[in-house]
TORPA-4810 file (N, C-alpha, C, O; in nm, 3 decimals):
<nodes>
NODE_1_0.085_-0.119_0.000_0.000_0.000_0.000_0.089_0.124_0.000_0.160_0.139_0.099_X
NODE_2_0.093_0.203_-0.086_0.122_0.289_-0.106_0.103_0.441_0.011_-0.001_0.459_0.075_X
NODE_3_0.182_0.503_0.015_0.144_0.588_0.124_0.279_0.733_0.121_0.376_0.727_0.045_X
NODE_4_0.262_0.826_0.197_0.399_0.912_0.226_0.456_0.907_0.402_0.383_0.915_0.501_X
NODE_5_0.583_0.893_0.400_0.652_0.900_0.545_0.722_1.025_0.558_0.791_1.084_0.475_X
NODE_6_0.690_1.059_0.689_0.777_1.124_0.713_0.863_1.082_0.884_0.818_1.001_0.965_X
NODE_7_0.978_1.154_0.898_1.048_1.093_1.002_1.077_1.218_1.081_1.159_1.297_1.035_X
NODE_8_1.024_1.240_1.183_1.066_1.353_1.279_1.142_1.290_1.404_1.120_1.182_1.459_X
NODE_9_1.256_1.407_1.441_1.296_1.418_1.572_1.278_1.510_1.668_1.344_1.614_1.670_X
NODE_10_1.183_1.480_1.763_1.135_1.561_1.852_1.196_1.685_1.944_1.319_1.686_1.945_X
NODE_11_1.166_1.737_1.982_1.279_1.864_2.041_1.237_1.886_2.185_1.122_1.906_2.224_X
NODE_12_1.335_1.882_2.251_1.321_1.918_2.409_1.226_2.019_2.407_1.141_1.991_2.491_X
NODE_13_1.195_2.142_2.342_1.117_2.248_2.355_0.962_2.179_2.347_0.874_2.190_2.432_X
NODE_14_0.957_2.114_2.233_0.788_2.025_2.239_0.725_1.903_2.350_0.623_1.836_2.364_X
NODE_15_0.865_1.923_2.419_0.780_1.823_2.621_0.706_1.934_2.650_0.712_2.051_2.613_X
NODE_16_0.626_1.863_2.734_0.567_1.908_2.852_0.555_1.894_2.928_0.565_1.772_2.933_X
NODE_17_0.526_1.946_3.076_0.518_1.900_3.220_0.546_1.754_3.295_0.609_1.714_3.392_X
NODE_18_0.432_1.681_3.153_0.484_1.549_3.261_0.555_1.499_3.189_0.556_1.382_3.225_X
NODE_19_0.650_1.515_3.067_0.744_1.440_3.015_0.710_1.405_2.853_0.787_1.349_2.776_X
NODE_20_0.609_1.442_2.831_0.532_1.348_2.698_0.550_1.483_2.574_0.576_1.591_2.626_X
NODE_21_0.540_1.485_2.447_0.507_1.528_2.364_0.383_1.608_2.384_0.279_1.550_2.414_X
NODE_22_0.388_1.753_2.368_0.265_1.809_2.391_0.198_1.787_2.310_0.248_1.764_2.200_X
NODE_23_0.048_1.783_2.328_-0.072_1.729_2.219_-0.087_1.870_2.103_-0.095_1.876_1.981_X
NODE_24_-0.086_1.947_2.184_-0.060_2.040_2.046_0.026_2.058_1.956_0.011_2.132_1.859_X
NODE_25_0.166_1.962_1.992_0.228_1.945_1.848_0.260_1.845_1.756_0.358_1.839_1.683_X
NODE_26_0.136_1.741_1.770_0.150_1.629_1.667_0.040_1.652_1.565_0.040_1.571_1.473_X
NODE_27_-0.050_1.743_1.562_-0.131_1.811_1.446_-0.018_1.870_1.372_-0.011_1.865_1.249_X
NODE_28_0.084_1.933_1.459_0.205_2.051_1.364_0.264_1.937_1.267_0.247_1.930_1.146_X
NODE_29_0.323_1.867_1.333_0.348_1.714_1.236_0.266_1.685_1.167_0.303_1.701_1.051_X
NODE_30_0.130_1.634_1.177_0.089_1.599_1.083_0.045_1.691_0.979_-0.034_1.651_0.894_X
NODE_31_0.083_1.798_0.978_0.032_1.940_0.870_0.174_1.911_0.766_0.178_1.891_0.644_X
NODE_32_0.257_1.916_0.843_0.420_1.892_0.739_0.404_1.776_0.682_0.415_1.765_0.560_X
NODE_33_0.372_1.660_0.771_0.349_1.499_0.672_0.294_1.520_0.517_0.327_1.455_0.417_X
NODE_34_0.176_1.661_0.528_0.091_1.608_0.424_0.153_1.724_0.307_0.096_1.760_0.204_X
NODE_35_0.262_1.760_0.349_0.335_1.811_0.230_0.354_1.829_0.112_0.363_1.919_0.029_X
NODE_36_0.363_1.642_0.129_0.370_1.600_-0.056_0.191_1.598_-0.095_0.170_1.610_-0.215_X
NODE_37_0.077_1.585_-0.017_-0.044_1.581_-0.085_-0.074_1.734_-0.106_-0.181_1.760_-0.162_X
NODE_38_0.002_1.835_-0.069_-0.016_1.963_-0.129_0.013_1.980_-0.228_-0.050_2.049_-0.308_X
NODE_39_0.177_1.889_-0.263_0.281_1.930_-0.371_0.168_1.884_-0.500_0.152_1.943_-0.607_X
NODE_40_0.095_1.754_-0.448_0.019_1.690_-0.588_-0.105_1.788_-0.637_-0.180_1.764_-0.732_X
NODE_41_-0.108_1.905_-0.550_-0.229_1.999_-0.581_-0.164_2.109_-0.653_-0.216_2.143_-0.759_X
NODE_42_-0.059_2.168_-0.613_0.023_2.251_-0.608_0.149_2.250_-0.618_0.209_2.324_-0.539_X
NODE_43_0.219_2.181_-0.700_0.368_2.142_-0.753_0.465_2.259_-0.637_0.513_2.242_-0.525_X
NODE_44_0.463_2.323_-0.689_0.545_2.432_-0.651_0.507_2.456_-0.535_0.586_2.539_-0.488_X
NODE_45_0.411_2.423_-0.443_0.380_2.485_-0.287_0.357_2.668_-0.301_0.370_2.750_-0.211_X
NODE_46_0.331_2.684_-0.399_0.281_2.857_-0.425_0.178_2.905_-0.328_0.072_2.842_-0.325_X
NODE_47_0.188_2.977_-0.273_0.084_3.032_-0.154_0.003_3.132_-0.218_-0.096_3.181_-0.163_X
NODE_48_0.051_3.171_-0.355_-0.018_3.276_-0.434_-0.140_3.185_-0.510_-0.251_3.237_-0.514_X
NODE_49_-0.122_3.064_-0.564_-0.217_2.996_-0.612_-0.239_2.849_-0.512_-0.250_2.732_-0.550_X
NODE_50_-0.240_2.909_-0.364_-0.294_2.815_-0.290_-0.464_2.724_-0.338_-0.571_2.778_-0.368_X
NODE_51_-0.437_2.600_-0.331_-0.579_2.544_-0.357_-0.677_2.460_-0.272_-0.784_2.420_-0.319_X
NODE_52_-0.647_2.439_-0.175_-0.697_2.325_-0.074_-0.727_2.461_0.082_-0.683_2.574_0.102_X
NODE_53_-0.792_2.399_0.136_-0.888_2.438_0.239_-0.878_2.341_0.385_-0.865_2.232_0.329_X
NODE_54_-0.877_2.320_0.477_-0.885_2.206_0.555_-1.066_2.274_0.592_-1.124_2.382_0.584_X
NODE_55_-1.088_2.173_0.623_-1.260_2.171_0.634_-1.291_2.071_0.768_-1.406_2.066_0.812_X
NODE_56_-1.190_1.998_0.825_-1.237_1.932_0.928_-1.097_1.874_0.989_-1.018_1.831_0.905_X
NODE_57_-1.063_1.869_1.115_-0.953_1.723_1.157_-0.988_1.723_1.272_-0.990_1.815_1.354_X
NODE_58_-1.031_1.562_1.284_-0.981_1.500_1.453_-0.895_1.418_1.434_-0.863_1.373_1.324_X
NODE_59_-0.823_1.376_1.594_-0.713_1.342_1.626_-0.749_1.274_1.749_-0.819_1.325_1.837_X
NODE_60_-0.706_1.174_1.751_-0.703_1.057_1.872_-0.603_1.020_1.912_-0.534_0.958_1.831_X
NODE_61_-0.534_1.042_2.082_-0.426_1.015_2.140_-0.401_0.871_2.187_-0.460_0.837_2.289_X
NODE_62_-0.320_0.779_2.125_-0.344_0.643_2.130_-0.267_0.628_2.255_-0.318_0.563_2.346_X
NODE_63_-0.118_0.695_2.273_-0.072_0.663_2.398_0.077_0.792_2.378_0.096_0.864_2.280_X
NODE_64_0.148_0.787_2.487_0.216_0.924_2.486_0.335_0.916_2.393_0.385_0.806_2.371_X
NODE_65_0.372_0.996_2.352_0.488_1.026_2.263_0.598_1.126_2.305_0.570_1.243_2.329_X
NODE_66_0.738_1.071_2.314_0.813_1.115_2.430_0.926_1.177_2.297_0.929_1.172_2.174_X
NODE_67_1.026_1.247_2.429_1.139_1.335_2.364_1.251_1.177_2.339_1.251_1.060_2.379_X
NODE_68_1.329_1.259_2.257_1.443_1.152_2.247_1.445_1.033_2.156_1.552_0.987_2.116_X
NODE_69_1.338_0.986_2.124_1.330_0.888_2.033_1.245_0.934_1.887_1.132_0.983_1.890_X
NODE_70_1.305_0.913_1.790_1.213_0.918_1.637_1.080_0.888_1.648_1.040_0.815_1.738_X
NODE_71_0.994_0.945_1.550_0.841_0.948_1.546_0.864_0.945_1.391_0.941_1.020_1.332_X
NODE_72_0.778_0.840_1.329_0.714_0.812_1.191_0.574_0.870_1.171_0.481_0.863_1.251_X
NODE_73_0.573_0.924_1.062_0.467_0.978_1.069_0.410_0.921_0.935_0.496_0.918_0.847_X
NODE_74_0.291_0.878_0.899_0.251_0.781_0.731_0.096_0.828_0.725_0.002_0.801_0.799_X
NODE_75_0.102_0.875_0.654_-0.046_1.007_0.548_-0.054_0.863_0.470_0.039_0.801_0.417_X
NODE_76_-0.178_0.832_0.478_-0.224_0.794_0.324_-0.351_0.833_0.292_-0.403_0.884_0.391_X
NODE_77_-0.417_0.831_0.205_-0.561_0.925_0.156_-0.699_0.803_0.209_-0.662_0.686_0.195_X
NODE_78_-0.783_0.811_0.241_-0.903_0.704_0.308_-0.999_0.792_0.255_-1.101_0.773_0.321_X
NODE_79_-1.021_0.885_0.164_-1.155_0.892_0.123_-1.142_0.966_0.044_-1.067_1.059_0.074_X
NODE_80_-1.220_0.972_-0.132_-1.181_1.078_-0.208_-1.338_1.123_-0.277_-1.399_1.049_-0.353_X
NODE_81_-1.386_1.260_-0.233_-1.514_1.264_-0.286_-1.556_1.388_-0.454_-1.473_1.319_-0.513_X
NODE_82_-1.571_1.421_-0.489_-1.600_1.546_-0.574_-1.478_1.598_-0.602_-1.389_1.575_-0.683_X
NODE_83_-1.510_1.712_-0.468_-1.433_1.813_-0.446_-1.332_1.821_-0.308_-1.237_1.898_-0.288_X
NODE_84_-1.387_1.714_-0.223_-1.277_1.686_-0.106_-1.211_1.571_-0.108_-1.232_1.487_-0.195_X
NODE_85_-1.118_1.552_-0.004_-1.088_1.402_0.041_-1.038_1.422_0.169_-1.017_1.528_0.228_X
NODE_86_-1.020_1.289_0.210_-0.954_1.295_0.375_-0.856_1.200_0.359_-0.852_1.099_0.288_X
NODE_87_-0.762_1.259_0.448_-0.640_1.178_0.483_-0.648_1.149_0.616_-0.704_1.214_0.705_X
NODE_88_-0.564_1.007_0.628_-0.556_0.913_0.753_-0.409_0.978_0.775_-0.344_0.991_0.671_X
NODE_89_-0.353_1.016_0.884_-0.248_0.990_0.934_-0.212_0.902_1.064_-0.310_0.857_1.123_X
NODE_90_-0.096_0.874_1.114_-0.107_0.758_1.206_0.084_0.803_1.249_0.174_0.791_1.165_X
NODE_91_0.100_0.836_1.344_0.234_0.874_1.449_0.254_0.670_1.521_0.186_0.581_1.571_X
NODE_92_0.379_0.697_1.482_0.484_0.530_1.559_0.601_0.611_1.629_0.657_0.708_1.578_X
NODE_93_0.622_0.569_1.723_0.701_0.604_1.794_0.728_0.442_1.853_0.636_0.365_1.882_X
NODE_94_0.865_0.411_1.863_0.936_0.240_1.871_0.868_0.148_1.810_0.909_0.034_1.832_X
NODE_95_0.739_0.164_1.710_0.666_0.058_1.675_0.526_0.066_1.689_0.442_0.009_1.621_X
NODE_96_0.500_0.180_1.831_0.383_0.151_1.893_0.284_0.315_1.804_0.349_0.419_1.807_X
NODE_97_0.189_0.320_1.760_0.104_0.399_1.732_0.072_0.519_1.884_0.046_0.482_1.998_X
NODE_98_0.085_0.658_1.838_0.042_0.733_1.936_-0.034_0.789_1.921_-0.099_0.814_2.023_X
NODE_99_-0.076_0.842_1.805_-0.201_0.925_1.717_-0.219_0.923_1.603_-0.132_0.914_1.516_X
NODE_100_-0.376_0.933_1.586_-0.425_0.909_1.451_-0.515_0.990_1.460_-0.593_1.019_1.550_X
NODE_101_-0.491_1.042_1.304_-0.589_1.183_1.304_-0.673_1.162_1.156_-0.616_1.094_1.072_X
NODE_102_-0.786_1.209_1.128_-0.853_1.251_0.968_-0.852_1.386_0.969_-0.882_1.453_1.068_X
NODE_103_-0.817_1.432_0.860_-0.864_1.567_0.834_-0.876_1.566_0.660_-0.806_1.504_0.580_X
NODE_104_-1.002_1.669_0.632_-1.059_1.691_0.538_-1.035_1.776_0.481_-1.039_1.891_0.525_X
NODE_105_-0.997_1.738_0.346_-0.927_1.905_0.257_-1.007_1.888_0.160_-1.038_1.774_0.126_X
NODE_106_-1.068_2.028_0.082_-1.136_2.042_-0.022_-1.071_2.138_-0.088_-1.014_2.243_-0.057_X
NODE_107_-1.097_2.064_-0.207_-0.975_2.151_-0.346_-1.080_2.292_-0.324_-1.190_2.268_-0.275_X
NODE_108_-1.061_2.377_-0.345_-1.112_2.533_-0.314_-1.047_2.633_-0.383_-0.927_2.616_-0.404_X
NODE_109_-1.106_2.745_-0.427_-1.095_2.829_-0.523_-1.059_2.979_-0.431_-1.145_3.067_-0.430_X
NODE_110_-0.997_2.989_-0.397_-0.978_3.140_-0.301_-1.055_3.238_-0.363_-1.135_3.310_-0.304_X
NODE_111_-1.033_3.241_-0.472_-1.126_3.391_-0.528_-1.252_3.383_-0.548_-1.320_3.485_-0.534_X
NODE_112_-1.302_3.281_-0.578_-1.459_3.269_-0.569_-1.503_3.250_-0.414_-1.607_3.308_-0.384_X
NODE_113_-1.431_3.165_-0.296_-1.472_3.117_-0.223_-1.545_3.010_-0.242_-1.637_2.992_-0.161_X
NODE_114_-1.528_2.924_-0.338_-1.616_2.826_-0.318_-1.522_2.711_-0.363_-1.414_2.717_-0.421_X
NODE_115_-1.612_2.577_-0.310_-1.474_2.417_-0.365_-1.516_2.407_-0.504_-1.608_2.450_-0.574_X
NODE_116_-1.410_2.331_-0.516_-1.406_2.323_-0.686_-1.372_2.115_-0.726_-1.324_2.019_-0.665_X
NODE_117_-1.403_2.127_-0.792_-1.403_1.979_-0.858_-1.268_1.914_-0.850_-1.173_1.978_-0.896_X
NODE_118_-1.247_1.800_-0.801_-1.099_1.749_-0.828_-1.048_1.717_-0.915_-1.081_1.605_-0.954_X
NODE_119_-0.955_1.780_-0.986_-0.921_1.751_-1.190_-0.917_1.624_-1.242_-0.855_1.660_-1.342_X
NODE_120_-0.932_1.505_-1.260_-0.905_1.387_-1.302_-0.725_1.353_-1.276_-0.673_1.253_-1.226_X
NODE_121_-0.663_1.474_-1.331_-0.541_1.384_-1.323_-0.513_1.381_-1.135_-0.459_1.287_-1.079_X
NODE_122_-0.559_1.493_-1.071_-0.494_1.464_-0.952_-0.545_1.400_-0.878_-0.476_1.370_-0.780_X
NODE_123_-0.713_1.338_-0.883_-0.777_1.216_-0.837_-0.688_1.061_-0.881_-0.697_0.943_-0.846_X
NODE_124_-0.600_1.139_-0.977_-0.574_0.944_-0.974_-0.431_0.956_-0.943_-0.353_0.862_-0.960_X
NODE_125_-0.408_1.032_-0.914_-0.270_1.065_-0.780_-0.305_1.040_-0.683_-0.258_0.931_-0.649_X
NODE_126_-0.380_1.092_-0.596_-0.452_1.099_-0.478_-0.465_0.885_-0.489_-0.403_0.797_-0.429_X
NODE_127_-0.571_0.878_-0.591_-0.558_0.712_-0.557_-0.475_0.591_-0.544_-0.522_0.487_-0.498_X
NODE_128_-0.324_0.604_-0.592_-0.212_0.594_-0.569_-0.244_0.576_-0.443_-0.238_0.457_-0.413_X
NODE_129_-0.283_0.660_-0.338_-0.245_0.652_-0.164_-0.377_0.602_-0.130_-0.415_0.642_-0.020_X
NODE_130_-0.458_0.530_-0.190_-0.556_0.498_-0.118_-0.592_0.393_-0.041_-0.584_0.282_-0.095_X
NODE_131_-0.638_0.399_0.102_-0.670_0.285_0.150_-0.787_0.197_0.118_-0.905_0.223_0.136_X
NODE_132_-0.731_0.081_0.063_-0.838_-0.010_0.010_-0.962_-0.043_0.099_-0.947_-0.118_0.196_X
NODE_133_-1.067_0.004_0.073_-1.177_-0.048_0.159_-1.222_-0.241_0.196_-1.316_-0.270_0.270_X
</nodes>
């Protein structure tokens, strides 16, 4: 199954109190993971012809994620509709899963304000990463 990784090393500055990875910065991770599903919207990452929207993400804390050791981070796409889709992401830290999040991006038109249709060629990019139902 096809999918994108990314590999972070955590930073003494992102603990918190009791030792763990603060929860507010494994969304920050998973915003960088999905990098390359921007690049497939937006080659160039142009902020002038930005196209995608986030429209929804939850995130579920499976168990804590600590300083000092590598975190995997693996985006793959779980739903592709019209004009949106959602991506699965999923944080490993030694093996063990710490969070898993969906969030919903819709291809979107800044100047009209409104979503826009997903082009054919980049729906069958997007399906490349798809999780088989």
């Amino acid at each position: 199954m096809a999918q994108f990784d990314l590999s972070i090393q955590p930073r003494f500055n992102e603990t918190d109190g009791l030792g763990h990875i603060n929860n507010t910065v494994i969304p920050i991770w998973f915003e960088a993971a999905r990098e390359p599903i921007f690049a497939i919207f937006n080659p160039e990452l142009d902020l002038n012809h930005w196209n995608l929207i986030v429209a929804g993400f939850s995130i579920a804390f499976t168990a804590p994620t600590y300083y000092g050791k590598p975190v995997e981070v693996v985006s793959r796409i779980s739903r592709i509709g019209n004009s949106s889709f959602e991506v699965l992401q999923q944080s490993f830290q030694g093996g063990k899963m710490t969070a898993e999040a969906k969030t919903t991006l819709v291809h979107y038109d800044y100047q009209t304000e409104k979503s826009v249709a997903i082009p054919a060629d980049i729906r069958t990019k997007l399906a490349a990463f798809l999780i088989e139902a």
